[in-house]
C-alpha positions as a Markdown table, in Angstrom:
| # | Residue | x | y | z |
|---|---|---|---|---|
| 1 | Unk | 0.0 | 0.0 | 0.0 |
| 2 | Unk | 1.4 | 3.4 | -0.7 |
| 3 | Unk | 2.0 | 5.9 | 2.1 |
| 4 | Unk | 0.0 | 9.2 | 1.6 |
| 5 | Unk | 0.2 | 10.7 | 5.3 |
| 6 | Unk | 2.4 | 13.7 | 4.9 |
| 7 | Unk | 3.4 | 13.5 | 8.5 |
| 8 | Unk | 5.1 | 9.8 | 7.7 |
| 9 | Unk | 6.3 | 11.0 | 4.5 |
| 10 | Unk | 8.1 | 13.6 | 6.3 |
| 11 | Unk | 9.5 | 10.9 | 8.7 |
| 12 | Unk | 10.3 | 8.5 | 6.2 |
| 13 | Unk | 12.3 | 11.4 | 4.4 |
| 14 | Unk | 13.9 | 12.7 | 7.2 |
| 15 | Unk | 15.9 | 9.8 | 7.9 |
| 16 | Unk | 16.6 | 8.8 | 4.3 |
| 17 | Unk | 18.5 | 11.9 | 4.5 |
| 18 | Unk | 20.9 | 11.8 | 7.4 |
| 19 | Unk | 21.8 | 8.1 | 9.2 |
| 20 | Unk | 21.6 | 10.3 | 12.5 |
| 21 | Unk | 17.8 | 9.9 | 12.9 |
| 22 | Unk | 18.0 | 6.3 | 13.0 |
| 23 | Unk | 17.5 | 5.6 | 16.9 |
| 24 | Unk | 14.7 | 8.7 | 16.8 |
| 25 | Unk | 13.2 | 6.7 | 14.1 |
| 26 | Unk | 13.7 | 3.0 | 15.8 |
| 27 | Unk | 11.2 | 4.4 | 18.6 |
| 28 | Unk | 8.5 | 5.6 | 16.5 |
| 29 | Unk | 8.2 | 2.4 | 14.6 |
| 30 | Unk | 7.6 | 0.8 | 17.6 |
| 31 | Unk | 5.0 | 3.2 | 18.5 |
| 32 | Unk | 3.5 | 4.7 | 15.7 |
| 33 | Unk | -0.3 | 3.5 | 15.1 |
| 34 | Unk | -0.5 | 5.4 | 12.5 |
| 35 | Unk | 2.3 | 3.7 | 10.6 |
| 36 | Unk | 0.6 | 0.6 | 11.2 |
| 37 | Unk | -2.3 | 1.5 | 9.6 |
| 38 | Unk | -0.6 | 3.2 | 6.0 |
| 39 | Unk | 1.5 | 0.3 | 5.1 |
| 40 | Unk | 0.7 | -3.3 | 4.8 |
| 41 | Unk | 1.2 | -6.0 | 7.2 |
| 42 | Unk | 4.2 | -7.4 | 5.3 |
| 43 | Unk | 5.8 | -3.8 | 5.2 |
| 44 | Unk | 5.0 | -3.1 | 8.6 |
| 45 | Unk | 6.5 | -5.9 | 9.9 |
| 46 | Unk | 10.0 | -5.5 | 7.9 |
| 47 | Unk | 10.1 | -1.9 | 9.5 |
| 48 | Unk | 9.9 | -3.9 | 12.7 |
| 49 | Unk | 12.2 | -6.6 | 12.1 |
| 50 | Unk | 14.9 | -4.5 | 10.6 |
| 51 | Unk | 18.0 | -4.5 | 12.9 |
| 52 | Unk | 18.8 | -0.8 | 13.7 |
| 53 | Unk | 22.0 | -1.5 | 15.6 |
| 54 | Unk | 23.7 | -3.3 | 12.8 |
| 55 | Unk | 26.5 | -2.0 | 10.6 |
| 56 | Unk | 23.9 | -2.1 | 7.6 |
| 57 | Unk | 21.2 | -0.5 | 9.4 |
| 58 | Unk | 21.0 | 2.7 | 7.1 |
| 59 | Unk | 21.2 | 0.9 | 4.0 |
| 60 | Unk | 18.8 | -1.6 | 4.4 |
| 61 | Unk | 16.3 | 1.2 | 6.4 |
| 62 | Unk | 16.7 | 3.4 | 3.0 |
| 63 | Unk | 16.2 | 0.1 | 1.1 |
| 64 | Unk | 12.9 | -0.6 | 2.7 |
| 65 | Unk | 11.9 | 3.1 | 2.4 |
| 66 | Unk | 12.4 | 3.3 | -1.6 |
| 67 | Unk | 9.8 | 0.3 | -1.4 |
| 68 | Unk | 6.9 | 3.3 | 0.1 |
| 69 | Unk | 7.8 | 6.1 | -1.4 |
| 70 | Unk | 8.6 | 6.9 | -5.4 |
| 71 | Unk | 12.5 | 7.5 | -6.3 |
| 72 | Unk | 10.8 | 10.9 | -8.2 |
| 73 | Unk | 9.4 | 11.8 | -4.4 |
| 74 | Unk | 12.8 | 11.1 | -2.9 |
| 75 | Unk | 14.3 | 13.3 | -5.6 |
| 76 | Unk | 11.9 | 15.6 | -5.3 |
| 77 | Unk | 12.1 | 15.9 | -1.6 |
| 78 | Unk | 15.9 | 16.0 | -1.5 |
| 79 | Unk | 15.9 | 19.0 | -4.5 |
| 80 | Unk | 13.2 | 21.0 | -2.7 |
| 81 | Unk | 15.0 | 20.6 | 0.6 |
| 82 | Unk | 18.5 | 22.3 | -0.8 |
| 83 | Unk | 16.5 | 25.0 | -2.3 |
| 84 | Unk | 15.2 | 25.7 | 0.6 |
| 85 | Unk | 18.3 | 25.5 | 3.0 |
| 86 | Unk | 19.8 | 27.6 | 0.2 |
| 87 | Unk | 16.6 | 30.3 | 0.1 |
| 88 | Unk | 17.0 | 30.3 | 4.3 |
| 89 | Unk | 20.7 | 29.9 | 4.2 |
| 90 | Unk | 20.3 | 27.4 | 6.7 |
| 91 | Unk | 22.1 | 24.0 | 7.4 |
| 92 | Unk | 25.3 | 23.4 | 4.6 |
| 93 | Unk | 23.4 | 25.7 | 2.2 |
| 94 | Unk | 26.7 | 26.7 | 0.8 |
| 95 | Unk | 27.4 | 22.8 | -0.2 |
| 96 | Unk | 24.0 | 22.5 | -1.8 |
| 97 | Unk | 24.8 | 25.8 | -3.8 |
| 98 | Unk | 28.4 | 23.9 | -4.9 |
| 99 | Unk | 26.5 | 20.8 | -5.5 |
| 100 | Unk | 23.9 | 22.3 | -8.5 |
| 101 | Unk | 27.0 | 22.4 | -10.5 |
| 102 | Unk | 27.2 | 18.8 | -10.1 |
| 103 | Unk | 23.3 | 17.9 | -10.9 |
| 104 | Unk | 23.0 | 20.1 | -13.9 |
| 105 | Unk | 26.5 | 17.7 | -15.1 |
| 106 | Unk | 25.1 | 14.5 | -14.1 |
| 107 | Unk | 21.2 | 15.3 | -16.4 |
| 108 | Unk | 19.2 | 18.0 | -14.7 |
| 109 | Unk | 19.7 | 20.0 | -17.0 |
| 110 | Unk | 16.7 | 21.9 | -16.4 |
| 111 | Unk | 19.5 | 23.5 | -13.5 |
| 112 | Unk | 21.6 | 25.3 | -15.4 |
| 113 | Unk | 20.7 | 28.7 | -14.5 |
| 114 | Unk | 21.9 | 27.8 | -10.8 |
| 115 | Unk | 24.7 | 26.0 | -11.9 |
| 116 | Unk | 26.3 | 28.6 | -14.1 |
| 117 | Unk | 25.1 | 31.6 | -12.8 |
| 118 | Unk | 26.1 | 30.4 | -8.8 |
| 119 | Unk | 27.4 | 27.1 | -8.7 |
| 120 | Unk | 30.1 | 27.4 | -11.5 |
| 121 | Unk | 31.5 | 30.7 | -9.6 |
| 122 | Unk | 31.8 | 29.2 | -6.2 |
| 123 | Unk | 33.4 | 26.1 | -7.4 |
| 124 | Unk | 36.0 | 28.5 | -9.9 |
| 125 | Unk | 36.4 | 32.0 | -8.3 |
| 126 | Unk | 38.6 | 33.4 | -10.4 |
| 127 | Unk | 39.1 | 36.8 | -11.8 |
| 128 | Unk | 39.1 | 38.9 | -8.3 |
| 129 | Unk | 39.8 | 36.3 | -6.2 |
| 130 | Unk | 42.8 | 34.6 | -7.8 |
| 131 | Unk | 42.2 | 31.3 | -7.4 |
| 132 | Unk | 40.5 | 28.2 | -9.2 |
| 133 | Unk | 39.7 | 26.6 | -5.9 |
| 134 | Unk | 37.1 | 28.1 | -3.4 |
| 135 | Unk | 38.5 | 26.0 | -0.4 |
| 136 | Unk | 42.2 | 28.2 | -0.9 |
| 137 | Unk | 40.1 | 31.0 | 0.1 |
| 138 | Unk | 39.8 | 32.4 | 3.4 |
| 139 | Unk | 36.9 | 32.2 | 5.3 |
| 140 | Unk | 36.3 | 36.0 | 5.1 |
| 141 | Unk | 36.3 | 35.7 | 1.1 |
| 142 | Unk | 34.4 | 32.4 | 0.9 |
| 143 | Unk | 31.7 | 34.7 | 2.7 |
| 144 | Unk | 32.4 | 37.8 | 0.7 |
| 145 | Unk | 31.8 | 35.5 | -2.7 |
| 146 | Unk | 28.4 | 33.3 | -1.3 |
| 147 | Unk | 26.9 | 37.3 | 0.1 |
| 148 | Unk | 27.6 | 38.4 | -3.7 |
| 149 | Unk | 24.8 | 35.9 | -5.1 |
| 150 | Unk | 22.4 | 37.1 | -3.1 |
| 151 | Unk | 19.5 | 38.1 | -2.9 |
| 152 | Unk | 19.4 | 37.1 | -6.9 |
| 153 | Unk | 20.1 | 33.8 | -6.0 |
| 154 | Unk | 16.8 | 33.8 | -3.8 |
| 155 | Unk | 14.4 | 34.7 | -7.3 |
| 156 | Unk | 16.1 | 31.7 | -9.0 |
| 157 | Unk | 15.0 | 28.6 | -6.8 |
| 158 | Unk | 11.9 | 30.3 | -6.3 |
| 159 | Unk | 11.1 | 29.7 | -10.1 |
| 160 | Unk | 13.0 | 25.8 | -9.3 |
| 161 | Unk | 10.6 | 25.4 | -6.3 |
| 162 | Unk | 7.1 | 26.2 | -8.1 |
| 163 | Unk | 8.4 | 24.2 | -11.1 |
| 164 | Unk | 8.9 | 21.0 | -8.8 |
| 165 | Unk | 5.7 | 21.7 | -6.6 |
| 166 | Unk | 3.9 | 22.2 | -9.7 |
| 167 | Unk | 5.1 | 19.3 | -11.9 |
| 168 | Unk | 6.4 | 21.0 | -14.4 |
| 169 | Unk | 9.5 | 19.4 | -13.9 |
| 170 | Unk | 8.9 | 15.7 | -12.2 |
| 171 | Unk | 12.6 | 14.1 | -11.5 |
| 172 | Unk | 13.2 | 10.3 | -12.4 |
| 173 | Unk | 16.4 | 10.0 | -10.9 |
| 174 | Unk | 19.3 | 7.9 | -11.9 |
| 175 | Unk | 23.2 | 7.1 | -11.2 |
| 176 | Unk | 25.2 | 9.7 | -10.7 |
| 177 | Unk | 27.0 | 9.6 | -14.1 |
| 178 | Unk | 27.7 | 12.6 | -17.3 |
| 179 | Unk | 23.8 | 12.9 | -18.4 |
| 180 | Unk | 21.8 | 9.9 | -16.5 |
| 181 | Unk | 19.9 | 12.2 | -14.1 |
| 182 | Unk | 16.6 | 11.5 | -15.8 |
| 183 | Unk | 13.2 | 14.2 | -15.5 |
| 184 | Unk | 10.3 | 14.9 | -17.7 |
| 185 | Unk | 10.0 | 18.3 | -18.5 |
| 186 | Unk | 6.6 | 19.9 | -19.0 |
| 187 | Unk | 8.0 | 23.9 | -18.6 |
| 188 | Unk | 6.4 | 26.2 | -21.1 |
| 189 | Unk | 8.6 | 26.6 | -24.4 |
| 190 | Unk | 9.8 | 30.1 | -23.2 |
| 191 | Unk | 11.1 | 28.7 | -20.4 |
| 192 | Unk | 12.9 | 26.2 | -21.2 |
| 193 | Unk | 14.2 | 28.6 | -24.3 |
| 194 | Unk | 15.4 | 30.5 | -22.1 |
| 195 | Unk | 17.3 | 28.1 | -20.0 |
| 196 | Unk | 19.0 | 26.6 | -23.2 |
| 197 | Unk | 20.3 | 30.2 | -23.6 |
| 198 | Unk | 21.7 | 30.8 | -20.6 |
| 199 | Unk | 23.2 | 27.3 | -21.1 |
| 200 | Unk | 25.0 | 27.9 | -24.6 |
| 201 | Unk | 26.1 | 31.2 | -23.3 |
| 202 | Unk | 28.7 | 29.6 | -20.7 |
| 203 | Unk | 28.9 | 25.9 | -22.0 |
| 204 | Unk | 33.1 | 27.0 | -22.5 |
| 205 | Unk | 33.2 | 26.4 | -18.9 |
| 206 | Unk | 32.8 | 22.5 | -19.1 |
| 207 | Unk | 36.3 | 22.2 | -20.1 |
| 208 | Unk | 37.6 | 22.9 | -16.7 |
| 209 | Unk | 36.1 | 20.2 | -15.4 |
């Protein structure tokens, strides 16, 4: 049976995310009626069984979650929550910003105004700050660089957030290899014109990599 409760999506996607919940999480499956209730008797009872002290706890927890919930919602989930530590600049916000660089490589293309507009510059921050590597920068100019994108930064993953909450972009998933991030991409034209712009504008970059 799939899960619909939000509250035990948010659970369920909580700890896929960081192993540290996994003890947190242990007691509410013991506890949780209502977790009983949303999953079937079988699934219930492998959230039960599953041995949370073990060395493979975390794999095999994020093995029985991908059997409730989608690999799209999981993406989805994980993409929104970056925006948002990014929008809030909250948590390793900074990391996620580095890290659109990465997704835009690996297929989501649909990411390339973050990742050359933001990402691309924090991962190369040459020209004023003399250096191809953002960790040889001091603390003070790592700060000085990430305070430079915003609040421009903030308009962008607003337009990624309503494109994800809406559907207009609904994320497969995939390896992380060159171009296997999968999505279906139902943006208007204009949009996604203007994405392949900004994209053949700054595509020299690649070779940097």
């Amino acid at each position: 049976m799939s899960i619909t409760t939000n509250s035990i999506e948010e659970r369920l996607f909580k700890v896929w995310m960081n192993e540290s919940f996994i003890a947190e999480f242990e007691q509410w499956v013991y506890q949780s009626e209502e977790l009983k209730e949303s999953l079937s008797a079988d699934a219930y009872f492998d959230f039960l069984d599953l041995n949370y002290k073990s060395e493979t706890a975390y794999h095999d927890l994020k093995n029985l979650i991908s059997k409730e919930i989608s690999i799209s919602q999981l993406e989805t989930w994980s993409l929104l929550h970056q925006l948002d530590c990014v929008k809030q600049r909250k948590g390793d916000y900074y990391k996620f910003i580095e890290n659109f660089y990465n997704l835009d490589y690996y297929g989501y293309t649909f990411m390339s105004k973050l990742a050359y507009d933001y990402s691309f510059y924090m991962n190369y921050p040459f020209g004023k700050y003399g250096t191809y590597d953002f960790n040889e920068l001091t603390t003070f100019k790592q700060n000085q660089l990430i305070n430079e994108f915003y609040p421009s930064i903030i308009e962008a993953v607003n337009e990624f957030e309503l494109w994800l909450l809406n559907e207009n972009v609904i994320l497969l998933g995939g390896k992380k290899y060159f171009n296997d991030l999968k999505f279906i991409d139902h943006r208007a034209p204009s949009e996604t014109k203007k994405n392949h712009t900004e994209k053949a504008k700054k595509k020299w970059w690649r070779f940097w990599k």
